[in-house]
Every structure is written in C-alpha cells, then in structure tokens.
C-alpha positions as CSV (number, residue, x, y, z in Angstrom):
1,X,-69.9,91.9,117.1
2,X,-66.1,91.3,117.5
3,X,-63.6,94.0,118.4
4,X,-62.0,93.8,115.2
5,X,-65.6,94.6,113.3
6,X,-65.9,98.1,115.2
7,X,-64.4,101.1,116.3
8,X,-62.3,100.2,119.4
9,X,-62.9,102.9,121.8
10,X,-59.3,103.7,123.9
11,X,-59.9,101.9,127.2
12,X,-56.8,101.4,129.3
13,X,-55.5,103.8,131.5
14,X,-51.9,102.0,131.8
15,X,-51.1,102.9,128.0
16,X,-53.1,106.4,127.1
17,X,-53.4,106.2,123.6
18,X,-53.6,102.4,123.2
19,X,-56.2,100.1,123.4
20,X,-56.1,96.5,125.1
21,X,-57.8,93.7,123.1
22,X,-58.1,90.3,124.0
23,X,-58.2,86.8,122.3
24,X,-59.4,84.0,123.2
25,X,-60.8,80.4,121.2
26,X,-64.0,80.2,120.0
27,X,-64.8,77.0,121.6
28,X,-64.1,78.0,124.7
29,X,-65.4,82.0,124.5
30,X,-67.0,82.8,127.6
31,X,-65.1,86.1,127.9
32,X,-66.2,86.8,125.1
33,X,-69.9,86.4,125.7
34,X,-69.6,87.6,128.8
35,X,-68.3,91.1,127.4
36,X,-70.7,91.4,125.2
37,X,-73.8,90.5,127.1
38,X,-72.4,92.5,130.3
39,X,-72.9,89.6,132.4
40,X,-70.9,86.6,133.5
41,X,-71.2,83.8,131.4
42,X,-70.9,80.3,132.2
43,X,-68.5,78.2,130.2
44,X,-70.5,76.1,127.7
45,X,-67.6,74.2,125.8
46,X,-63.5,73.7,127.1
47,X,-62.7,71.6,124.0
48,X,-59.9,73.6,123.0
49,X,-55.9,72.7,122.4
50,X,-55.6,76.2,124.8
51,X,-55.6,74.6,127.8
52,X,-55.0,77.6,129.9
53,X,-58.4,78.6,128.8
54,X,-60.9,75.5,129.9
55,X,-61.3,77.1,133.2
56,X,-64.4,79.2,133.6
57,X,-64.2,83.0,134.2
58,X,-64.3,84.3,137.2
59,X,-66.1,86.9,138.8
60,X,-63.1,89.0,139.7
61,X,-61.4,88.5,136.3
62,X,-64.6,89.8,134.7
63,X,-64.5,92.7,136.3
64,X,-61.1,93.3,135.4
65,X,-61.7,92.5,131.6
66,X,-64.5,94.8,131.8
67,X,-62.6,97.8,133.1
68,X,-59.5,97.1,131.0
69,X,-60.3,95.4,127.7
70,X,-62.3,96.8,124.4
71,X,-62.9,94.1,123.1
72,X,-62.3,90.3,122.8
73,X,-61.5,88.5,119.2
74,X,-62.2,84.9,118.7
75,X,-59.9,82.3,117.1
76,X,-60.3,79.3,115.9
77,X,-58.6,76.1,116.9
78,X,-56.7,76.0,113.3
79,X,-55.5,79.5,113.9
80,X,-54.6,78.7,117.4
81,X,-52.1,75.7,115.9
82,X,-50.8,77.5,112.8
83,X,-49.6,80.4,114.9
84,X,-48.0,78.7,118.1
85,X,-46.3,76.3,115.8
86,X,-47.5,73.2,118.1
87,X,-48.6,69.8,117.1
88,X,-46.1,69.2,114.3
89,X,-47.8,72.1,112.2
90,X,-45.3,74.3,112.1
C-alpha cells in the first residue's frame, strides 16, 4: 500500500508537523519495496526516462529513508514526462 492510500504518520524531525514522502518510478521502485518489506531490495528493472534513479539502493540510503520518509509514491513513466515537460511533451 502506497503512502497516498493511508494515513501518513508525521515522521521527520527536521519539520515537526510535516511529513516527508518520497517518489520514485514504478519501473524502477526498489525504495519503494524495500520500505515496505523492511528490507533492502535489489533493483529488478532501471528501464526508466529517470535516469538518476537506475542505480540500486544503498544500504546507507536505506537507512536514511527508513528513519526520514513515510512513505514512497510510485509514478509512472507517462506521469514522469507530462510533469517535467521533457521529450517534446510539454
């Protein structure tokens, strides 16, 4: 379950009041799996137009998410183009 389909508890110390959600493609969504299983999870897929995000996650970073994010939301690759206005789309 997505952040956006529940509650989001308030997680991050640097902004009391405010919770830190992050995003990230669904073909490429090992943060996102590895949130919500609790364990690092390799990444399966990197065929995504955000190529910032074909790197695996690393351990570190994990831990980070963990402590500071409450959730991660999934996008898809037309909603990753529509938005940033790349590719001639926009």
């Amino acid at each position: 379950m997505g952040a956006a389909e529940r509650d989001v508890p308030e997680r991050t110390a640097h902004a009391p009041g405010y919770s830190v959600i992050g995003c990230e493609p669904a073909q490429a969504n090992d943060a996102y799996l590895s949130l919500k299983t609790g364990e690092l999870q390799p990444l399966e897929s990197s065929d995504t137009i955000a190529d910032g995000l074909r790197a695996p996650l690393a351990p570190r970073t994990f831990a980070i998410l963990r402590r500071e994010l409450a959730g991660v939301l999934l996008v898809s690759e037309t909603e990753i183009i529509g938005r940033c206005g790349c590719c001639g789309s926009g």
